[in-house]
C-alpha positions in Angstrom: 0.0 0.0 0.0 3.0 2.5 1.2 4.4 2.0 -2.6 1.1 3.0 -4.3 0.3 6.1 -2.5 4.4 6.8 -2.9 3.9 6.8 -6.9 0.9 9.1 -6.3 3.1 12.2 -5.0 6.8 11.2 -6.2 8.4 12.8 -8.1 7.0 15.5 -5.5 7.7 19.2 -6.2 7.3 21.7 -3.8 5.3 25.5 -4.9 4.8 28.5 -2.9 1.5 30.0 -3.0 2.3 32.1 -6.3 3.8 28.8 -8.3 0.4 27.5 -6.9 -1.6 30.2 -8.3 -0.1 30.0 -11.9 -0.2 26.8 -12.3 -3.7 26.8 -11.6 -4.5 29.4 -13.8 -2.3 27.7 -16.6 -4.4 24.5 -16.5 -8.3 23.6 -17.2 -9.9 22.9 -14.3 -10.0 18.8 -14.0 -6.7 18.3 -15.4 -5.3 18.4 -12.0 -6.6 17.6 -8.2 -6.5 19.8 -5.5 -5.8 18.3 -2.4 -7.0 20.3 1.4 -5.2 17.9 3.9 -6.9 19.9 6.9 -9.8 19.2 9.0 -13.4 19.2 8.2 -13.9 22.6 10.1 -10.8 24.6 8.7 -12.1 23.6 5.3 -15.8 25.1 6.3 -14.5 27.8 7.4 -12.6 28.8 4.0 -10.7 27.3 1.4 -10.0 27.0 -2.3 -12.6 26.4 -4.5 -12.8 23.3 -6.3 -10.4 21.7 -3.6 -11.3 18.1 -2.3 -11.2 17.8 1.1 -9.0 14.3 2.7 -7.7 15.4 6.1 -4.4 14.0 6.4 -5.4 11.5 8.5 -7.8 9.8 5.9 -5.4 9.8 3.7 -4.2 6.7 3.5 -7.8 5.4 3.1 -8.2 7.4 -0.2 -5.6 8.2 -2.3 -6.5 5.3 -4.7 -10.3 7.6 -5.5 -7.8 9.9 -7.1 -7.0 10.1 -10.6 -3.0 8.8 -10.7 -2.8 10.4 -14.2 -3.3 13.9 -13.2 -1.0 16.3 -11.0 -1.9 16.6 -7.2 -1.3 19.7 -5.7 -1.4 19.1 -1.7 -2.3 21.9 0.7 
């Protein structure tokens, strides 16, 4: 199981919130997920549309819903 959800985020690049911003705006929404690691009531409170909500500790239990083929950008 570790070796599947290793594929998902390697090769893993790191973005700040700019790099973030343009890649997102480079790319049609769909061709990439959007991943809000925090908990249920942070993400209610606010956070980036479009995002899908897994707090990190689920994690494990769903990372093979996502799409492998498409990037994953983890906040």
């Amino acid at each position: 199981m570790f070796d599947k959800m290793k594929r998902l985020f390697t090769p893993a690049k790191s973005m700040d919130a700019d790099e973030a911003r343009a890649f997102m705006r480079d790319r049609n929404e769909g061709t990439f997920t959007l991943l809000d690691v925090r908990q249920p009531g942070e993400y209610e409170k606010e956070h980036i549309p479009g995002a899908l909500l897994v707090p990190l500790p689920k994690l494990s239990d769903s990372y093979e819903k996502m799409d492998k083929d498409r990037p994953v950008i983890v906040y």
